[in-house]
VEXROMAR-6097 format. One record per residue (C-alpha): x, y, z; residue number from 1; residue in three letters. Coordinates in Angstrom, 2 decimals, decimal comma, always signed. Layout:
N
xx|yy|zz|num|residuo
X|Y|Z|NUM|ALA
...
This chain:
277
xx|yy|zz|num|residuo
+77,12|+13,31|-76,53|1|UNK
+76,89|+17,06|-75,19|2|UNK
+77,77|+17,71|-71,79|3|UNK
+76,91|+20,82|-69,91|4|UNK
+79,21|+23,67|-69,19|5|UNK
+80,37|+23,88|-65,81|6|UNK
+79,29|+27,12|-63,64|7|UNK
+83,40|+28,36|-62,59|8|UNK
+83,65|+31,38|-60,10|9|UNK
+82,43|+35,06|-61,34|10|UNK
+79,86|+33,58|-63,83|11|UNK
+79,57|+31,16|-66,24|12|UNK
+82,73|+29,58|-68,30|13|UNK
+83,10|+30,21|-71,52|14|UNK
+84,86|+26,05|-72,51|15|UNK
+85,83|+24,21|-75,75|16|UNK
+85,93|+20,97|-76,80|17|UNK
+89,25|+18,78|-77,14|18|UNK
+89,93|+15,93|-79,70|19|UNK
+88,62|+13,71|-76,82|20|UNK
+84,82|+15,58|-76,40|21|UNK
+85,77|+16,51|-73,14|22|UNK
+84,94|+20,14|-72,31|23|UNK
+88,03|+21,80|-70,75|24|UNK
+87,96|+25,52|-69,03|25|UNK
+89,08|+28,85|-70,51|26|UNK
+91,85|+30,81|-69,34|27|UNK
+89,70|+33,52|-67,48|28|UNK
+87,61|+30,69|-65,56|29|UNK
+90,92|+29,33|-64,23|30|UNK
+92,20|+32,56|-63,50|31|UNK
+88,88|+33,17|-61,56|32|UNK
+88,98|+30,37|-59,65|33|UNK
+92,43|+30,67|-58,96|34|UNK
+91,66|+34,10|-57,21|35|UNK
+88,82|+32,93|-55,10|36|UNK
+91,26|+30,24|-54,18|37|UNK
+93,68|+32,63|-53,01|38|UNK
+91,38|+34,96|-51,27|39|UNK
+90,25|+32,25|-48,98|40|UNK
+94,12|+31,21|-48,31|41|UNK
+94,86|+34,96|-47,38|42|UNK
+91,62|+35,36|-44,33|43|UNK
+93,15|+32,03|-43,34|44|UNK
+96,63|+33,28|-43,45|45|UNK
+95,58|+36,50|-41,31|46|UNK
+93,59|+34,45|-38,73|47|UNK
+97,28|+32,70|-37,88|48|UNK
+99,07|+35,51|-38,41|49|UNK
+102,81|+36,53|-36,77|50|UNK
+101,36|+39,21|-35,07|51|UNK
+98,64|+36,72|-33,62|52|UNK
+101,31|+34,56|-32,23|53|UNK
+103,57|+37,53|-31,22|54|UNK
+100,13|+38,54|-29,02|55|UNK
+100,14|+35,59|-27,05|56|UNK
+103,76|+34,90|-26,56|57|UNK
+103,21|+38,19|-25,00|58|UNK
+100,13|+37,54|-22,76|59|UNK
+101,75|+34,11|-21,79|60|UNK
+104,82|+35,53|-20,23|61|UNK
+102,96|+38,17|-18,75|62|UNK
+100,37|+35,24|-17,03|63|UNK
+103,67|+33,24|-16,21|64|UNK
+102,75|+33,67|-12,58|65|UNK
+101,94|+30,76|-11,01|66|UNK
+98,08|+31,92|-9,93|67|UNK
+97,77|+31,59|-14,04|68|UNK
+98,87|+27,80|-14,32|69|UNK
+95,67|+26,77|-15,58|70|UNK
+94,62|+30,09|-17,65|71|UNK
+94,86|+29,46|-21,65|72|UNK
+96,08|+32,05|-24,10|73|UNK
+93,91|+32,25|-27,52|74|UNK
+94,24|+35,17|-30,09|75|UNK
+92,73|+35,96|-33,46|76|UNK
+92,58|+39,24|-35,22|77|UNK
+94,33|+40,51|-32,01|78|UNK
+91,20|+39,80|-29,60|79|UNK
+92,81|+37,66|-27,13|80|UNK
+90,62|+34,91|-25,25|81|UNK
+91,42|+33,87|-21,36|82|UNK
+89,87|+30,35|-20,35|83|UNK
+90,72|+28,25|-17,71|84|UNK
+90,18|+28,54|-14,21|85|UNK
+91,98|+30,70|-10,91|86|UNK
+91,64|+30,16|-7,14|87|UNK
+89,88|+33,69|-6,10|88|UNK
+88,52|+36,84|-8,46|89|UNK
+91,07|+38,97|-7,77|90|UNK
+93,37|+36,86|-10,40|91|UNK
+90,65|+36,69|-13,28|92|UNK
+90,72|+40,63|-12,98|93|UNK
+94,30|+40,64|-12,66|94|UNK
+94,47|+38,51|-15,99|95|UNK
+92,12|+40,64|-17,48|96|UNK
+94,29|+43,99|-16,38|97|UNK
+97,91|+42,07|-17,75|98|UNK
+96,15|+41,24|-21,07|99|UNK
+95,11|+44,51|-21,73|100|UNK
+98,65|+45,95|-21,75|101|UNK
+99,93|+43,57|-23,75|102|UNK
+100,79|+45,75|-27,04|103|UNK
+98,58|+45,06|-29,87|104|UNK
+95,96|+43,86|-27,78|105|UNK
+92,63|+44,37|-29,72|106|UNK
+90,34|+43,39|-26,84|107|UNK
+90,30|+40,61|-23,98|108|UNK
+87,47|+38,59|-23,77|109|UNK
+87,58|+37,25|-19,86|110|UNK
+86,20|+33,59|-19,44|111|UNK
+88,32|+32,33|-16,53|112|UNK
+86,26|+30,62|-14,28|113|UNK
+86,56|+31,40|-10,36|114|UNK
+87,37|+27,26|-9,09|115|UNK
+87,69|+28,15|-5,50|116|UNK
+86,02|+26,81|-2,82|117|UNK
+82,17|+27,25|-2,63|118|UNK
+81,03|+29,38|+0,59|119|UNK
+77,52|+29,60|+1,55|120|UNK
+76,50|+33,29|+0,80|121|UNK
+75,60|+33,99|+4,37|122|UNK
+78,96|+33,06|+5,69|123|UNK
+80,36|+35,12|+2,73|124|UNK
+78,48|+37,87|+3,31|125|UNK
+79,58|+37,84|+7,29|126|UNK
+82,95|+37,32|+6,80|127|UNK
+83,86|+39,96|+3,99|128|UNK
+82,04|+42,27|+5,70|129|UNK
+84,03|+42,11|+9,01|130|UNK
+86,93|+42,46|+6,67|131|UNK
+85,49|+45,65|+5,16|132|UNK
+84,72|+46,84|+8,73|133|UNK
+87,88|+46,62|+10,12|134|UNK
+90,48|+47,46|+6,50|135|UNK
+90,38|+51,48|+6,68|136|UNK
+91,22|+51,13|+10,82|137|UNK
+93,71|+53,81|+11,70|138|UNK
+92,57|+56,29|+8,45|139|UNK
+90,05|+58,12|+10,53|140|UNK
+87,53|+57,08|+7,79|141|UNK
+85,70|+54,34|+8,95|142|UNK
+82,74|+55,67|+10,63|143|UNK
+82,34|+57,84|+7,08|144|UNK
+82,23|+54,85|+4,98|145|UNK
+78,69|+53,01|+4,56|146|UNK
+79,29|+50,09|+3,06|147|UNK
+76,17|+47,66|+1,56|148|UNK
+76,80|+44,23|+0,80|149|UNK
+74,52|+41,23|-1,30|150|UNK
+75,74|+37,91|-1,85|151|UNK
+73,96|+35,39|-4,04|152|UNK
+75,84|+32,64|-5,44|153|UNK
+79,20|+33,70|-4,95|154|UNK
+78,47|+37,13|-6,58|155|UNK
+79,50|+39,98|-4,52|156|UNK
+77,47|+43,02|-4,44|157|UNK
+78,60|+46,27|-2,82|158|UNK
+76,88|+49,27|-2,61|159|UNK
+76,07|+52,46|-0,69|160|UNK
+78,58|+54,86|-0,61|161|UNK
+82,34|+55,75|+0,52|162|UNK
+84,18|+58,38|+1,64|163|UNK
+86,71|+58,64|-0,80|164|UNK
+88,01|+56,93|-3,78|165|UNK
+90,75|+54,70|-1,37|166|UNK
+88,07|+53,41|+0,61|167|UNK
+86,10|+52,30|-2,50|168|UNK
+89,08|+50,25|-3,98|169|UNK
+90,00|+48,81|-0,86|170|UNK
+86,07|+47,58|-0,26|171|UNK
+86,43|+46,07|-3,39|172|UNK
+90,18|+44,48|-3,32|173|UNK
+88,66|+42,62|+0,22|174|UNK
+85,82|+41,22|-1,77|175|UNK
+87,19|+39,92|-4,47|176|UNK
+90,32|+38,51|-2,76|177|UNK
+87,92|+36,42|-0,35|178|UNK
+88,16|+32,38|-1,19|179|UNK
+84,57|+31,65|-2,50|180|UNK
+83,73|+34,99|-4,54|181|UNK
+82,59|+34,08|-7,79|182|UNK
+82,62|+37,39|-8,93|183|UNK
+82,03|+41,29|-7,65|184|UNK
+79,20|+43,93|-8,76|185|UNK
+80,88|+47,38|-8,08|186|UNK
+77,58|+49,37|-7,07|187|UNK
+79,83|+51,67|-4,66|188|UNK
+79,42|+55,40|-4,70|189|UNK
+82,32|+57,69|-3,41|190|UNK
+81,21|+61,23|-2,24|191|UNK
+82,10|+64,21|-3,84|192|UNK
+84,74|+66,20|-2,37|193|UNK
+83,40|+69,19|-0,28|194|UNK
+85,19|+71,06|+2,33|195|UNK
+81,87|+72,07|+4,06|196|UNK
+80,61|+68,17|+3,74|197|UNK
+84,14|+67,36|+5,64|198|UNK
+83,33|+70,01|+8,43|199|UNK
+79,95|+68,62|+8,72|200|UNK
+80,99|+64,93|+8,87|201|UNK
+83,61|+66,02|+12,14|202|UNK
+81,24|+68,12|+13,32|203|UNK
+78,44|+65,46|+13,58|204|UNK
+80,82|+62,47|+14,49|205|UNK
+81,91|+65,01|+17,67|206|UNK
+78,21|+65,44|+18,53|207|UNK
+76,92|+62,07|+17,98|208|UNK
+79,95|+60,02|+19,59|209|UNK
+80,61|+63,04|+22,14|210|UNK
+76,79|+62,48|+23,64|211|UNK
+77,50|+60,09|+26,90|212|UNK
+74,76|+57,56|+25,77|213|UNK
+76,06|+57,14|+22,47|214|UNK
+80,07|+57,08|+23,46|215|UNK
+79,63|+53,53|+23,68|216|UNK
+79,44|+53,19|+19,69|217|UNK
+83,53|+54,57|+18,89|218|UNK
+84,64|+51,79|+21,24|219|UNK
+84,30|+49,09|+18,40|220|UNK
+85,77|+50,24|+14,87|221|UNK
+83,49|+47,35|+13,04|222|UNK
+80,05|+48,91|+14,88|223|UNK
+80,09|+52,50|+14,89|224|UNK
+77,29|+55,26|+13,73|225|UNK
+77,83|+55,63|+10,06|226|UNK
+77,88|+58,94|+9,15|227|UNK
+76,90|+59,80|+5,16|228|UNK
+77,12|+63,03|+4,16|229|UNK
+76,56|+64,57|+0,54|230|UNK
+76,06|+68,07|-0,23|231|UNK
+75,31|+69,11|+3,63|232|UNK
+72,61|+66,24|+3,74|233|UNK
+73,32|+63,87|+6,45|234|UNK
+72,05|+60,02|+6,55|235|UNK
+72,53|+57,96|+9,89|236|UNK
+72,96|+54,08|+9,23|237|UNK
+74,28|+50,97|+11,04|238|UNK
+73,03|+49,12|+13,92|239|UNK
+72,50|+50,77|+17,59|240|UNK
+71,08|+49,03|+20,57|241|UNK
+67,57|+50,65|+21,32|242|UNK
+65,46|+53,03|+20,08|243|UNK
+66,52|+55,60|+22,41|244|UNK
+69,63|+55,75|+20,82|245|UNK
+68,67|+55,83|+17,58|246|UNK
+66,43|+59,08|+18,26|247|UNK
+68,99|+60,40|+20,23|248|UNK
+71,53|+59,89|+17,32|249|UNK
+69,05|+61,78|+15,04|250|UNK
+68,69|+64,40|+17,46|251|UNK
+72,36|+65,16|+17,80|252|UNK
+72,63|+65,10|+13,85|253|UNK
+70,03|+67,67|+13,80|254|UNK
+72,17|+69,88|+15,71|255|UNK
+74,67|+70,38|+13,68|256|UNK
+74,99|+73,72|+11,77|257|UNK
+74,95|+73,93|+8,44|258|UNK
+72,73|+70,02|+7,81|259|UNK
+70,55|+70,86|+5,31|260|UNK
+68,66|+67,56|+5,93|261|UNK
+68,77|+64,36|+8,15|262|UNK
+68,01|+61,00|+7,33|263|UNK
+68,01|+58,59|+10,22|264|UNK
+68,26|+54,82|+8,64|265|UNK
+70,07|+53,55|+11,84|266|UNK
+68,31|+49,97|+12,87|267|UNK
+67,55|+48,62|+16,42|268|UNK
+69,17|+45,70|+17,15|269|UNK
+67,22|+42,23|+17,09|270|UNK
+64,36|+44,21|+15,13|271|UNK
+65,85|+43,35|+11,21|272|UNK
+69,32|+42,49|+10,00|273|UNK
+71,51|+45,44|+8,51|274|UNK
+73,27|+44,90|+5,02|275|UNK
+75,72|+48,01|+6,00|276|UNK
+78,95|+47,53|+7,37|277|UNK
């Protein structure tokens, strides 16, 4: 009774029949098969390859800290994958950073998870930004930097902008070394270096904080006049007592040759709650 020819790899086999009627394949069909076979072995063999395990020996030792005790190590095709879980988000990034130089390294994908304690945002928000306040004491920055920050769910948002790139990294490094950040949005910008915007911010700190009524805001490094300036434009922000010293803050800004504009964002205290610090 006839039986069917098989369909083989790469089209259909050419067969013959042996002294039993049963249909065996040709040469070439085996051959074919034989190569589709070995294909498949060989993607397999490269998804396990020596350089695969060579990666994450690599990345291992480098996460041998202890902060990485519970971070996992998975490579294929050189794209290395971090899972597990860290105490605060300054050692996912670090992770991230010590994979990366790992040589070979095709690309990181980052899925620690931040296990740390859970904050309320509010308290979060509060707490990193007295931190921020307080970091660049001593630099002669601080009343230069105007520093925004959003909280929802752990994630850290900072905005606004800094003096210079220091301040900007150290904003940041507070953040996400805080117990309860889930992660950090870097919406910071640093002003461009100008030697007539650095004339213009001493100038206007000496007129604002000079003025009798307003001396009272350079006693406290974490509640001073903040005191933007980009390309001769001036803005005013933080949080001042009354409305007379608010106006009289714009005024003295005003008075400073060489502002091209002023722009007085400073709030009254009691009146709305200031994101700046």
């Amino acid at each position: 009774m006839p039986i069917s020819s098989a369909i083989m790899p790469r089209g259909r086999a050419e067969t013959t029949m042996n002294g039993n009627g049963v249909k065996r394949a040709t040469n070439a069909a085996i051959v074919a098969a034989l190569l589709a076979v070995g294909s498949a072995g060989f993607a397999a063999a490269q998804s396990a390859s020596p350089a695969d395990a060579q990666i994450q020996a690599d990345v291992m030792k480098a996460l041998s800290n202890k902060h990485f005790a519970n971070v996992k190590v998975d490579v294929s095709g050189g794209m290395v994958t971090l899972t597990g879980t860290v105490d605060v988000y300054s050692e996912k990034e670090d992770a991230d950073k010590k994979a990366h130089h790992r040589k070979n390294v095709a690309g990181v994908r980052n899925e620690i998870t931040v296990a740390g304690p859970t904050v309320e945002d509010s308290t979060l928000r509060d707490k990193i930004g007295e931190k921020i306040a307080y970091d660049r004491v001593g630099y002669g920055t601080t009343a230069f930097n105007a520093i925004t920050i959003g909280v929802q769910n752990g994630v850290v948002t900072l905005g606004g902008v800094a003096y210079g790139p220091m301040d900007k990294d150290s904003a940041l490094s507070e953040a996400a070394n805080y117990p309860g950040v889930k992660d950090v949005v870097d919406n910071i910008e640093v002003a461009p270096p100008s030697p007539m915007d650095d004339r213009i911010r001493i100038a206007t700190a000496r007129a604002v904080y000079g003025y009798p009524s307003l001396n009272k805001y350079s006693i406290d490094p974490a509640k001073p006049i903040r005191i933007t300036v980009v390309s001769g434009n001036v803005t005013l922000s933080g949080v001042v007592d009354s409305k007379a010293d608010k106006d009289t803050a714009g005024i003295r800004a005003n008075s400073v040759p060489g502002v091209f504009k002023v722009t007085n964002n400073l709030q009254v205290e009691g009146s709305s709650n200031s994101a700046s610090k």
